[in-house]
Backbone of each chain as ProteinMPNN parsed JSONL, in Angstrom:
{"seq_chain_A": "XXXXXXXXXXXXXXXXXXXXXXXXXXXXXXXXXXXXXXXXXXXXXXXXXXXXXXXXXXXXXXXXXXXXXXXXXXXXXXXXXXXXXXXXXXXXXXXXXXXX", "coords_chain_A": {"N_chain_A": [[0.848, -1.198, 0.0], [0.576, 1.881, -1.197], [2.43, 5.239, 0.871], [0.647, 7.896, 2.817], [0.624, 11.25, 1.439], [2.597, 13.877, 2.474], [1.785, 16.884, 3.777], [3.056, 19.115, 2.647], [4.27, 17.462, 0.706], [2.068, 16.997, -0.824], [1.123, 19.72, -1.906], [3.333, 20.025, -3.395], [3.152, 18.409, -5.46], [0.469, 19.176, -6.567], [1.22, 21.61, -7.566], [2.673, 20.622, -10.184], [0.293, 19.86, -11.285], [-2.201, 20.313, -13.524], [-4.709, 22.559, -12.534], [-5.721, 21.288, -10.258], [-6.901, 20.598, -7.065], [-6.775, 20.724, -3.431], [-9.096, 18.776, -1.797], [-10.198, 19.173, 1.074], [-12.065, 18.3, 2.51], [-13.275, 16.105, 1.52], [-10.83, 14.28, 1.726], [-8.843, 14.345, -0.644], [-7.5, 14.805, -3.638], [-8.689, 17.28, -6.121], [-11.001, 18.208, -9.264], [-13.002, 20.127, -11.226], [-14.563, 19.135, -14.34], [-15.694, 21.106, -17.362], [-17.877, 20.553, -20.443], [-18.928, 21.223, -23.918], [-21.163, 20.017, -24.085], [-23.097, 16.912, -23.732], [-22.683, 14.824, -24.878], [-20.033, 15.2, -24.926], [-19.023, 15.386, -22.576], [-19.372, 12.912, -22.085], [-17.891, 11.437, -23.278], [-15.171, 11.879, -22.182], [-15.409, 10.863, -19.847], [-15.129, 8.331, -20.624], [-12.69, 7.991, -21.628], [-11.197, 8.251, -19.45], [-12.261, 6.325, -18.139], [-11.336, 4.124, -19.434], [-8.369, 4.375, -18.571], [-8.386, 4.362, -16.198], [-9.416, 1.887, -15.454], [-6.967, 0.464, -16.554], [-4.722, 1.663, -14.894], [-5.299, 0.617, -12.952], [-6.697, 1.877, -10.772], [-9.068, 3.882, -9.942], [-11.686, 6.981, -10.377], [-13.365, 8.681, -8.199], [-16.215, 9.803, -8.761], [-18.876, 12.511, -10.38], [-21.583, 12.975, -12.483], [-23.081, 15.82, -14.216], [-24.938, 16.564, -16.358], [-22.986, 18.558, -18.564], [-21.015, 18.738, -17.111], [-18.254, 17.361, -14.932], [-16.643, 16.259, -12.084], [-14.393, 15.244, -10.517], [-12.732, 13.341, -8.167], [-9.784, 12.196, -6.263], [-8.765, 9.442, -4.09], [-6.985, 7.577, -2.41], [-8.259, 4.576, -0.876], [-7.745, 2.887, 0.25], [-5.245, 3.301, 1.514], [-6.371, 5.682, 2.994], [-6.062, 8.386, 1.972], [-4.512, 10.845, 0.323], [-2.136, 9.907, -2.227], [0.751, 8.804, -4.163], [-0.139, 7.076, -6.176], [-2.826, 8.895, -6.964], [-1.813, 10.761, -7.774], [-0.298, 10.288, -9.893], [-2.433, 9.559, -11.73], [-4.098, 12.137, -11.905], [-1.991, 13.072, -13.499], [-2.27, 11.835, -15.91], [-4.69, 12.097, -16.699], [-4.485, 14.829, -17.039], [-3.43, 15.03, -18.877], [-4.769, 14.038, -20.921], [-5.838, 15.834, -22.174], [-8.137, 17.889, -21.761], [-11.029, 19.751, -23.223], [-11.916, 21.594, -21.701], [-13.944, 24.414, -21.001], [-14.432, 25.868, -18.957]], "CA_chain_A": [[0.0, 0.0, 0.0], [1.82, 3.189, -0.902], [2.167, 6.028, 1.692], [0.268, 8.93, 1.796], [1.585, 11.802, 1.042], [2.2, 14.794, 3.707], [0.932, 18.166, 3.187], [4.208, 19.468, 1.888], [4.273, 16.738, -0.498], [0.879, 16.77, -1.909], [1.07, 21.018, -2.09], [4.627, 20.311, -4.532], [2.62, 17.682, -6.338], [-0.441, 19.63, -6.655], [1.477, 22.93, -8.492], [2.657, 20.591, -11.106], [-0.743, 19.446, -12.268], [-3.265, 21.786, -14.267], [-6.093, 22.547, -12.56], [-6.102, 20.384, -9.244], [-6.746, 21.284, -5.243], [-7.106, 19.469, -2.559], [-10.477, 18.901, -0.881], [-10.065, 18.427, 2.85], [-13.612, 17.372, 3.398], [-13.462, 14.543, 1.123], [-9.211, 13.927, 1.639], [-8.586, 13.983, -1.946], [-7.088, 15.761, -4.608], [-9.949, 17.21, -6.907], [-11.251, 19.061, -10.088], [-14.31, 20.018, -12.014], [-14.515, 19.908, -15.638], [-17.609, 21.183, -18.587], [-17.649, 20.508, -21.693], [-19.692, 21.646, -24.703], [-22.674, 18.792, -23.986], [-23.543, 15.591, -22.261], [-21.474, 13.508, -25.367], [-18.403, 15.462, -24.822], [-18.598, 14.822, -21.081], [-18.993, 11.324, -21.284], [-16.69, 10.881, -24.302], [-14.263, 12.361, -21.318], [-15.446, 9.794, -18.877], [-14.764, 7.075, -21.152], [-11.423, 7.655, -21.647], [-11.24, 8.307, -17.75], [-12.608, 4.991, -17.514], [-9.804, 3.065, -19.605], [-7.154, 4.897, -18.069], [-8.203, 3.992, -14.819], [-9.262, 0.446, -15.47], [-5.471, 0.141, -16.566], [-3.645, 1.464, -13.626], [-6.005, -0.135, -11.701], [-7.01, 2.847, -9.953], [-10.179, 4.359, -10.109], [-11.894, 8.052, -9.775], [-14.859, 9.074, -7.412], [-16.364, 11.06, -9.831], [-20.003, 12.636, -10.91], [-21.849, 13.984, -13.799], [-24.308, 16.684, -14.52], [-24.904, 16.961, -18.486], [-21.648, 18.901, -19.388], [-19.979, 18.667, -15.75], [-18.204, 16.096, -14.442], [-16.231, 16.499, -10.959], [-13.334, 14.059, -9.997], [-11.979, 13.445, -6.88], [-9.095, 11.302, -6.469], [-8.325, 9.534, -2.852], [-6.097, 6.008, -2.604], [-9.021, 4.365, -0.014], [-6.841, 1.976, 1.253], [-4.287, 4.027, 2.301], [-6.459, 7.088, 4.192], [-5.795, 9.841, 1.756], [-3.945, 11.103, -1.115], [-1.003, 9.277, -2.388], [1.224, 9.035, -5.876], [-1.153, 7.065, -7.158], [-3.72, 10.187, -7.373], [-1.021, 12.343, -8.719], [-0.68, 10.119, -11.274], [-3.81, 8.985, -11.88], [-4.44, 13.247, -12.413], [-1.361, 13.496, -14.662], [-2.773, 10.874, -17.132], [-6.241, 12.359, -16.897], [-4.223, 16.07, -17.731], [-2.679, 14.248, -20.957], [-6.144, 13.891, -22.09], [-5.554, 17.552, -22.465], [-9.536, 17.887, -22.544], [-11.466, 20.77, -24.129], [-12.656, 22.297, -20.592], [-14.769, 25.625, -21.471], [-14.639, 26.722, -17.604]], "C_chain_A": [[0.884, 1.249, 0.0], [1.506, 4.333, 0.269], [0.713, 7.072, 1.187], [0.963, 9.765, 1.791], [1.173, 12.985, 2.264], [1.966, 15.96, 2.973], [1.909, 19.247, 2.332], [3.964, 18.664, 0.6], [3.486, 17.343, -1.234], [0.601, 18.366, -2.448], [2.027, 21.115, -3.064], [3.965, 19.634, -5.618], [1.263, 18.194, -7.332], [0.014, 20.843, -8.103], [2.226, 21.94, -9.998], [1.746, 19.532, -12.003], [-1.78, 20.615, -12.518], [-4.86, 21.764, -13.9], [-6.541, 22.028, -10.96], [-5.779, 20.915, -8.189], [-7.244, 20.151, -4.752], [-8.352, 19.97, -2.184], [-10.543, 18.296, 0.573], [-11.439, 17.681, 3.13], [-13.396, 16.037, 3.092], [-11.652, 13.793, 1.07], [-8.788, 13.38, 0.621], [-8.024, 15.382, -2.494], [-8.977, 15.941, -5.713], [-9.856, 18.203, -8.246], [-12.214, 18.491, -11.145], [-14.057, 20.942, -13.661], [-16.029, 20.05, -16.519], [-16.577, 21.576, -19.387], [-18.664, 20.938, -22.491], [-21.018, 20.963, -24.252], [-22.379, 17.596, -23.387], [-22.226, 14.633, -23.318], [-20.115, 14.155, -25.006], [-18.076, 15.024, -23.232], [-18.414, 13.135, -20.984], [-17.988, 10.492, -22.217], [-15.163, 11.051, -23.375], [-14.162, 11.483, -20.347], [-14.707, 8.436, -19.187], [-13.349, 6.832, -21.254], [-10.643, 7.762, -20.459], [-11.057, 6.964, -17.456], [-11.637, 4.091, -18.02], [-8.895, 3.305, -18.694], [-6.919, 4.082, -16.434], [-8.098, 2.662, -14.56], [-7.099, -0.027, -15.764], [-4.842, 0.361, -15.76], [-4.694, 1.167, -12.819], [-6.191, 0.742, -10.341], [-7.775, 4.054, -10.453], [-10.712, 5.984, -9.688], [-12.932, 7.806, -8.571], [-15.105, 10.656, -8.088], [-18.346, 11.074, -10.286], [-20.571, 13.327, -12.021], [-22.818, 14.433, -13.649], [-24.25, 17.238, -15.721], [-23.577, 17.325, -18.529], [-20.582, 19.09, -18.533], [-19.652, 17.364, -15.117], [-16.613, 16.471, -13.616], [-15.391, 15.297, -10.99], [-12.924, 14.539, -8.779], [-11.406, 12.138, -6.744], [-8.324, 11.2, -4.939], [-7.547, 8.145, -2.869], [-7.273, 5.34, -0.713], [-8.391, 3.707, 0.87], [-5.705, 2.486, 2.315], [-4.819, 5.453, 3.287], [-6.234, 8.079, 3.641], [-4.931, 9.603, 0.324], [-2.457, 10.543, -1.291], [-0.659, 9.317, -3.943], [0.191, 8.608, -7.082], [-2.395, 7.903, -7.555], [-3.118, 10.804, -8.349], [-1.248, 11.725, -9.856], [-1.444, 9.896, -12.307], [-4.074, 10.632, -12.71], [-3.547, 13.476, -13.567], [-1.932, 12.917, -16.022], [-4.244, 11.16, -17.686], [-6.101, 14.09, -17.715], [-3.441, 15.938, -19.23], [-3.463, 13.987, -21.46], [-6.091, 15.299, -22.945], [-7.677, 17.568, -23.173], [-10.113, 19.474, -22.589], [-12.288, 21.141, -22.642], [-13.013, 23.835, -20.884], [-14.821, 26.43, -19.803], [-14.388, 25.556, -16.127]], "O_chain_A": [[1.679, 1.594, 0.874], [0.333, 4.381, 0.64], [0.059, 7.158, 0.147], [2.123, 9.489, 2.097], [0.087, 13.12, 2.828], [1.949, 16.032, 1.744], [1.478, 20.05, 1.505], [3.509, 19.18, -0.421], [3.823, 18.099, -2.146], [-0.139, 18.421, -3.43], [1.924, 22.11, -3.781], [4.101, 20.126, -6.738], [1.034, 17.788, -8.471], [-0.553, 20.951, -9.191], [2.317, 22.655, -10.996], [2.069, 18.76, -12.906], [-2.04, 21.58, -11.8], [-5.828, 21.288, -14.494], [-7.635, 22.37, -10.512], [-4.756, 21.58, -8.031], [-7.806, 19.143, -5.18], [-8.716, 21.146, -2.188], [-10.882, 17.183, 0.974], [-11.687, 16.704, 3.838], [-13.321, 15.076, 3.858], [-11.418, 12.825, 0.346], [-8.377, 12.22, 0.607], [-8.058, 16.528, -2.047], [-9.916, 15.167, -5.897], [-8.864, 18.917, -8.391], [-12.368, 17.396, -11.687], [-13.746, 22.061, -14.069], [-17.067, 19.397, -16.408], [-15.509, 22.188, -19.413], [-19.651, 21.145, -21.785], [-21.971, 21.728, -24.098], [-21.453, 17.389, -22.603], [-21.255, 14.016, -22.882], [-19.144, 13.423, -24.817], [-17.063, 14.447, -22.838], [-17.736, 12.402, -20.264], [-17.475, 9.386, -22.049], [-14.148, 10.47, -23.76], [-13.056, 11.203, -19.885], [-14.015, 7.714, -18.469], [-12.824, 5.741, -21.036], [-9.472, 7.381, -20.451], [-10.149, 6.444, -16.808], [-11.076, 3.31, -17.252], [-8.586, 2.378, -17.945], [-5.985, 3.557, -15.828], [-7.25, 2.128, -13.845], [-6.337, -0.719, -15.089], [-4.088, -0.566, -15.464], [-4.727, 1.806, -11.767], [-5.915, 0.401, -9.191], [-7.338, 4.969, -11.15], [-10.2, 6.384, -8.642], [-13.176, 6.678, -8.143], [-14.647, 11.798, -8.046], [-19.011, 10.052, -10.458], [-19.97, 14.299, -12.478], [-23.68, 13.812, -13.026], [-23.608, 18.234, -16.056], [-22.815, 16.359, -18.537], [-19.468, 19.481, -18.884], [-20.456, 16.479, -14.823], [-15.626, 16.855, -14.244], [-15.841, 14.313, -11.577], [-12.782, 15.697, -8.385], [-12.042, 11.106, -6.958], [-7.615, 12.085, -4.46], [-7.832, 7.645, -3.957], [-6.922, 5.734, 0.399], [-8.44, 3.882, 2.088], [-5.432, 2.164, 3.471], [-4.097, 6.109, 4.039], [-6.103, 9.042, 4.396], [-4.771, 8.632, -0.415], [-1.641, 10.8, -0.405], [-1.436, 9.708, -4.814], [-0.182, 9.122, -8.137], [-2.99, 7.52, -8.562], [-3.55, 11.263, -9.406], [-2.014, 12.125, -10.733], [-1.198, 10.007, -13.508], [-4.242, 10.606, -13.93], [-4.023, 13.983, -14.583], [-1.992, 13.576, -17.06], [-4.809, 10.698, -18.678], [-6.9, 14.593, -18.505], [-3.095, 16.615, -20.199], [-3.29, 13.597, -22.615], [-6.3, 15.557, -24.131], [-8.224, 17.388, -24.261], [-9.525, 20.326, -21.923], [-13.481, 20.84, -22.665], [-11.986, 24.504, -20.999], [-15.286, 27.564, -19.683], [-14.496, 25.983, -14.977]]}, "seq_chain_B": "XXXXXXXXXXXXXXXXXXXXXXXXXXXXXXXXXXXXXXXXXXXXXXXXXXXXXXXXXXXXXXXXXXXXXXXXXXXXXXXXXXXXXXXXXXXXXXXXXXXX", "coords_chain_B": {"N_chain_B": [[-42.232, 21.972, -21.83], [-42.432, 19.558, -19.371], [-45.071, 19.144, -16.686], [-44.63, 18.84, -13.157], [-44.968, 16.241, -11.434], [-47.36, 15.325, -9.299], [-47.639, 14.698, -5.492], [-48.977, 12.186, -4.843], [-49.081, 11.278, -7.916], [-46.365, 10.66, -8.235], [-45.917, 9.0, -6.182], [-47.709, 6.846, -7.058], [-46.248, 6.45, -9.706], [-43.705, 5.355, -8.888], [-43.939, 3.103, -7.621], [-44.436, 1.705, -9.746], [-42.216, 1.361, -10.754], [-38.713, -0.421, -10.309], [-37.212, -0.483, -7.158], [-36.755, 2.314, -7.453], [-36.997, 5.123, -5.45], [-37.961, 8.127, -3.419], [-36.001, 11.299, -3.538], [-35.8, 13.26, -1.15], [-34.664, 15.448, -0.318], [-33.061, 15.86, -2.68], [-35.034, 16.608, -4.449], [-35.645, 14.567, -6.153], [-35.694, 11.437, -7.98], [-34.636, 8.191, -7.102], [-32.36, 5.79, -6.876], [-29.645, 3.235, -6.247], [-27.031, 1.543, -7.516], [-24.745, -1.483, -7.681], [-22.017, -3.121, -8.619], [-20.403, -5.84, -10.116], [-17.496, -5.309, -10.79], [-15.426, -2.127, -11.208], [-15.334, -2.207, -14.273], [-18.292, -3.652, -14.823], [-19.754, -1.723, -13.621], [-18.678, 0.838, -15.429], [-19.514, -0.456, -17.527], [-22.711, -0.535, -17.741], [-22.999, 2.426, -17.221], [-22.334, 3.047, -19.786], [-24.402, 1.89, -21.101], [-26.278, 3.692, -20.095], [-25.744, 5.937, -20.848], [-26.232, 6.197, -23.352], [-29.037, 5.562, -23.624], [-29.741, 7.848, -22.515], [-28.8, 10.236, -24.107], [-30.431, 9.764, -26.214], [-32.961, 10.351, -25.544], [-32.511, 12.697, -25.08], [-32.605, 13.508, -22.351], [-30.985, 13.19, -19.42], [-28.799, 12.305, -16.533], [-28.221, 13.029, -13.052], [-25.857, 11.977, -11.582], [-23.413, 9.504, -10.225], [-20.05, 7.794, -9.852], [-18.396, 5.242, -7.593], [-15.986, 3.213, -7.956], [-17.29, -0.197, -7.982], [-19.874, 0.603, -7.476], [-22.816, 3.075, -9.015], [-24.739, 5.639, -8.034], [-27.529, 7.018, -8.517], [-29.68, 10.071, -9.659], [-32.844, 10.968, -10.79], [-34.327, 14.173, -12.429], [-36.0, 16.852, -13.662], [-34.665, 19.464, -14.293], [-35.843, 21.873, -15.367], [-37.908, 21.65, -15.11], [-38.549, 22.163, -12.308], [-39.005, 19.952, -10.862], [-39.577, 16.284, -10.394], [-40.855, 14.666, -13.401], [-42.765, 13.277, -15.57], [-41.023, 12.851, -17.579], [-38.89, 12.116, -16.133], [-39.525, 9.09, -14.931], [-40.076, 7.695, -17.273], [-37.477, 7.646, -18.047], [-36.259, 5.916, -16.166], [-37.83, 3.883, -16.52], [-36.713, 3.141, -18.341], [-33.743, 2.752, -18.182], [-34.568, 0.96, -15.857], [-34.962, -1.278, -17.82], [-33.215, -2.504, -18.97], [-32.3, -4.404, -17.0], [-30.134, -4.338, -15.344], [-27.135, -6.072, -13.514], [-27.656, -5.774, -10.352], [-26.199, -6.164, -7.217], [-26.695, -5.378, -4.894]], "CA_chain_B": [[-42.249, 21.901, -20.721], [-43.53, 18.648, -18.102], [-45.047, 19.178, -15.183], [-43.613, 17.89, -11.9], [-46.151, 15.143, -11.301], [-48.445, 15.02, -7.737], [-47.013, 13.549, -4.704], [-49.767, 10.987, -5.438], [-48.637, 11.114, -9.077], [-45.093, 10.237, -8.047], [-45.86, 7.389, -5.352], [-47.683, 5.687, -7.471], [-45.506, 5.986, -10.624], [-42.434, 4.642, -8.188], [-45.344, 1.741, -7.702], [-44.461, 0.946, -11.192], [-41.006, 0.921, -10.846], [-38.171, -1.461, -9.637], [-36.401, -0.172, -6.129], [-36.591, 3.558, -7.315], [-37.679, 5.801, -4.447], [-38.146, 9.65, -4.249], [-35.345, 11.594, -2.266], [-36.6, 14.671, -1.142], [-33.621, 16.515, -0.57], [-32.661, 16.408, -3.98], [-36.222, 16.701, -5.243], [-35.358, 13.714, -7.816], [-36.339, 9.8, -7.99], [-32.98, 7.905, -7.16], [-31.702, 4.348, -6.865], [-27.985, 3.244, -5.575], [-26.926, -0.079, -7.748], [-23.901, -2.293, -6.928], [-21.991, -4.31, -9.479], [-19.235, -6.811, -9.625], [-16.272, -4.213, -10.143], [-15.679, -1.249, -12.334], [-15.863, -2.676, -15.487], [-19.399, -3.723, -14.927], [-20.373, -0.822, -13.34], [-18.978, 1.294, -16.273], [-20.717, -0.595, -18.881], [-23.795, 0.005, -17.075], [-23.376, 3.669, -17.253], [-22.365, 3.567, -21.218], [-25.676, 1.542, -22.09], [-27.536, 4.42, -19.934], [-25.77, 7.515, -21.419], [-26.846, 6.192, -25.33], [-30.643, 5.817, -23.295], [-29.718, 9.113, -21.682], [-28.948, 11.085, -24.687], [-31.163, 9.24, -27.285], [-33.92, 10.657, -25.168], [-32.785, 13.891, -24.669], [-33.197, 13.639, -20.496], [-29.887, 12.968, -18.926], [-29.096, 11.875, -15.448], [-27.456, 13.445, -12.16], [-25.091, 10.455, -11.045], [-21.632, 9.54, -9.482], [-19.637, 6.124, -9.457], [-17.258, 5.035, -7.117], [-15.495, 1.716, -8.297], [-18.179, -0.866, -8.405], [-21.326, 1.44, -7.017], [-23.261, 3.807, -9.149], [-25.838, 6.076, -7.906], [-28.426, 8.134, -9.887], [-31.306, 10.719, -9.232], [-33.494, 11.697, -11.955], [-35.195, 15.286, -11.63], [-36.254, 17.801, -14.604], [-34.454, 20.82, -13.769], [-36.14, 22.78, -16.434], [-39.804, 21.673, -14.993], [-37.791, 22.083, -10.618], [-38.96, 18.583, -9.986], [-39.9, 15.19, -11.071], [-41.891, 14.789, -14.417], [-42.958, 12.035, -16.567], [-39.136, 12.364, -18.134], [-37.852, 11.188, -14.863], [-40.302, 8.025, -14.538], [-39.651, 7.213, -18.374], [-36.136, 7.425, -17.814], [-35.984, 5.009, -14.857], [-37.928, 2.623, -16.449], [-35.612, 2.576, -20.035], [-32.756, 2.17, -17.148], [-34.616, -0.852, -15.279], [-35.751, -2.434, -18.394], [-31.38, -2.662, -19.072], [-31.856, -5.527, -16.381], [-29.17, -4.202, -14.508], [-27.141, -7.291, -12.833], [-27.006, -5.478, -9.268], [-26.179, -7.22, -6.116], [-27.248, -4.983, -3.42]], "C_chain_B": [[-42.587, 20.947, -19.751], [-44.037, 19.193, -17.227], [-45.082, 18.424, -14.421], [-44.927, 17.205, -11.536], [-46.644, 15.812, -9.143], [-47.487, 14.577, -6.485], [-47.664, 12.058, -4.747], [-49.144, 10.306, -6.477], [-47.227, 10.0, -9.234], [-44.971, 9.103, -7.759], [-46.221, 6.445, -6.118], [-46.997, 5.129, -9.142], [-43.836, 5.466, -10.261], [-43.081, 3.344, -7.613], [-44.753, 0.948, -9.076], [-42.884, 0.218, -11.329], [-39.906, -0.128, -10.305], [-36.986, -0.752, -8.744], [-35.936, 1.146, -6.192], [-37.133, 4.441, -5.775], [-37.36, 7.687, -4.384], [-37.443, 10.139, -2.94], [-35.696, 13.253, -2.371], [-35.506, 15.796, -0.984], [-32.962, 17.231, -1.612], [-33.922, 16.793, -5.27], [-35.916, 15.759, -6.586], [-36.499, 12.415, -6.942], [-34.714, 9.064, -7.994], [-33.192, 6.226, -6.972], [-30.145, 4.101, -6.896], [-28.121, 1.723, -6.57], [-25.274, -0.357, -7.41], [-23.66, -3.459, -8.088], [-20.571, -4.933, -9.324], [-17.776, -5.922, -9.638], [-16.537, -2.991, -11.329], [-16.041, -1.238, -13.628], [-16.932, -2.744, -15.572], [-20.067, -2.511, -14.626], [-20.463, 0.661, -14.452], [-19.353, 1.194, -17.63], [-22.277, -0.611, -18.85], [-23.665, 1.505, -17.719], [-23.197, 3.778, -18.57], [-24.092, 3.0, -21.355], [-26.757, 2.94, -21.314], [-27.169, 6.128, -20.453], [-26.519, 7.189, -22.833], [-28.268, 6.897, -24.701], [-30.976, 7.347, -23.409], [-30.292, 10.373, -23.321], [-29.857, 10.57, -26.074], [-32.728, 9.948, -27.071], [-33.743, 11.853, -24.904], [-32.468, 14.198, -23.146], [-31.739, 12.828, -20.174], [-29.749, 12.76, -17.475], [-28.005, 12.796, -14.429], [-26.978, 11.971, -11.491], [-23.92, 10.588, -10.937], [-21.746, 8.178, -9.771], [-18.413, 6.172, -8.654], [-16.885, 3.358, -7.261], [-16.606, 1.436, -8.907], [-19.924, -0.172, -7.916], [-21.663, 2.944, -8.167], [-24.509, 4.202, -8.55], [-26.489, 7.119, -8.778], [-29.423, 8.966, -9.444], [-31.585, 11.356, -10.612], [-34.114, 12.987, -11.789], [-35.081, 15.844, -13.14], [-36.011, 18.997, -14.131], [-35.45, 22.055, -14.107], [-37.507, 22.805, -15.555], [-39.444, 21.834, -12.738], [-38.755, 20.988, -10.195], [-39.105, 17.26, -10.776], [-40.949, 15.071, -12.059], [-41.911, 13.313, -14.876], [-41.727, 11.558, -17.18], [-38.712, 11.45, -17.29], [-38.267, 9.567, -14.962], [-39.99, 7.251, -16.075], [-38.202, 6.802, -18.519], [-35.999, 6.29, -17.055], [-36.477, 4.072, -15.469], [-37.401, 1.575, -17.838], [-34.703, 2.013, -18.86], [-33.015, 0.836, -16.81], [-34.568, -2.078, -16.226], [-34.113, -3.034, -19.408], [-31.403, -4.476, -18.39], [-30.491, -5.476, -15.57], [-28.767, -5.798, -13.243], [-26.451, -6.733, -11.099], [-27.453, -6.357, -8.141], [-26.504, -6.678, -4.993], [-27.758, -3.596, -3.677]], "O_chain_B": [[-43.275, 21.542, -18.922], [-43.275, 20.038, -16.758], [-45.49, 17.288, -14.659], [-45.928, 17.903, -11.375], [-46.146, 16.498, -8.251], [-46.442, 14.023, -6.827], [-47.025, 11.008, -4.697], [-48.702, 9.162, -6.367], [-47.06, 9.013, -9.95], [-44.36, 8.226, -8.371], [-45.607, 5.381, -6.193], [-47.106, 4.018, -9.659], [-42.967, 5.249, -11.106], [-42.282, 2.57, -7.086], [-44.711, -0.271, -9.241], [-42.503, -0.87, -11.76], [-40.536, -0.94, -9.626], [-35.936, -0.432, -9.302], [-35.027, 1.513, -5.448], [-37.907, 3.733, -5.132], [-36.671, 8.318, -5.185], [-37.754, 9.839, -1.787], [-35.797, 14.071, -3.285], [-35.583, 16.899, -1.525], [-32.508, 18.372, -1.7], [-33.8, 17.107, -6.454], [-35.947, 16.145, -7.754], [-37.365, 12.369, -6.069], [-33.817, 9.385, -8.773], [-34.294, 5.677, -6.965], [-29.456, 4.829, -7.61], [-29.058, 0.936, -6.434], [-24.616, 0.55, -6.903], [-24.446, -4.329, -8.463], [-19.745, -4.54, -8.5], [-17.053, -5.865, -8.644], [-17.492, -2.91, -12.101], [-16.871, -0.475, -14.122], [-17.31, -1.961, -16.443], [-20.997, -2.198, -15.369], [-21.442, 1.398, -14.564], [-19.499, 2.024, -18.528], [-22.962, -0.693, -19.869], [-24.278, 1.707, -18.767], [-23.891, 4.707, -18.982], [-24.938, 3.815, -21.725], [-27.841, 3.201, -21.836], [-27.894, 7.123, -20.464], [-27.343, 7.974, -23.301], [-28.68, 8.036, -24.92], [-31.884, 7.94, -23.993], [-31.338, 10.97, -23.577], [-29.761, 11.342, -27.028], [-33.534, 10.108, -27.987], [-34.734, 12.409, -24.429], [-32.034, 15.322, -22.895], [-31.521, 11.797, -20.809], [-30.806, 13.094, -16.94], [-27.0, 13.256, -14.97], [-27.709, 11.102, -11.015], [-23.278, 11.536, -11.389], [-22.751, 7.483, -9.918], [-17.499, 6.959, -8.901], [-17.508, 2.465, -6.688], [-17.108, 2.055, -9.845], [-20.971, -0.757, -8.192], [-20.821, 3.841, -8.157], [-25.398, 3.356, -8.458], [-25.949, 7.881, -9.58], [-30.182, 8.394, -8.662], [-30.839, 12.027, -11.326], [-34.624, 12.993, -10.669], [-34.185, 15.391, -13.852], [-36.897, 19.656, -13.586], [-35.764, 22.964, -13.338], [-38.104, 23.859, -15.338], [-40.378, 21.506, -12.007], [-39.322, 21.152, -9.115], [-38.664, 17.282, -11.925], [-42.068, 15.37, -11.642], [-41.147, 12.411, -14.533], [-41.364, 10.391, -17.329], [-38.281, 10.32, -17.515], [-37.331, 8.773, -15.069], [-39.628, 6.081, -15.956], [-37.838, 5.751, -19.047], [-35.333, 5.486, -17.708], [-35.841, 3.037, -15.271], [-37.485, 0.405, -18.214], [-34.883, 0.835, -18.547], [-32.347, -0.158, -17.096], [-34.328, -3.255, -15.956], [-34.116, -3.84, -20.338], [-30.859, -5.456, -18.9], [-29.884, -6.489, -15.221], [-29.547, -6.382, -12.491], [-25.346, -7.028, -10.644], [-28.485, -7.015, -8.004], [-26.633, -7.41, -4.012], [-28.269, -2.947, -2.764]]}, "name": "protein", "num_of_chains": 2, "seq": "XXXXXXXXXXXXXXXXXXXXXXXXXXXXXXXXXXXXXXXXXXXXXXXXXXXXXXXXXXXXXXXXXXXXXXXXXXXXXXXXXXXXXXXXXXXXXXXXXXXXXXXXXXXXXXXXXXXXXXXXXXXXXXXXXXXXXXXXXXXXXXXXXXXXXXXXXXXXXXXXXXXXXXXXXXXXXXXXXXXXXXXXXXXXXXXXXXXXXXXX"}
């Protein structure tokens, strides 16, 4: 089970991904994206959903037509750990068409 | 435009349905399903975005791993309409293989 990461860490890890804060409530890294319409959001999910199925590490994530929220916590471990970061870097190499 | 059905209206068109129920906080019609791991759970949610957007009426929903939850509501009409109840029962009639 990897560590998690301390608040130093996850604050150095945080500035070099695009877009992402932590959410203390839910002890995750997070970020909300919209897209043009409901297919572009879930054309966004989908490739969410390979990504994750492959590193075998999953979001906690919701949709509302052209919004769709991620939050990324390692459950096992109690909190945010590498596997988030990377989990977000691979999700910021989608490089997706976020409008706001 | 719909309009947001009765509380009558509602109960007994969640009468019709299979393990929907009406959460009042979110003024929708919701149901929690439960499937064997992610995979299943996100081929579930592709066969209900086609439904989703084939119909126009789209869903407020999250997944974490193997659990999706859903609430239906007609923003446009601020509560539950005939959309919602049509929706839910394209969803049930999927046969969803949930376990709890």
């Amino acid at each position: 089970m990897p560590d998690t990461l301390s608040d130093d860490q996850r604050s150095e890890a945080l500035e070099g991904l695009d877009g992402w804060s932590y959410d203390a409530a839910a002890n995750a890294i997070g970020k909300d994206f919209r897209f043009e319409d409901f297919g572009a959001a879930f054309a966004f999910m989908t490739r969410v959903a390979l990504i994750a199925e492959k590193s075998g590490h999953h979001p906690d994530w919701s949709n509302v037509y052209n919004r769709v929220s991620i939050r990324l916590s390692t459950h096992d471990a109690g909190g945010v750990t590498d596997k988030d970061i990377g989990l977000a870097t691979r999700i910021d190499a989608l490089d997706p068409q976020v409008s706001a």
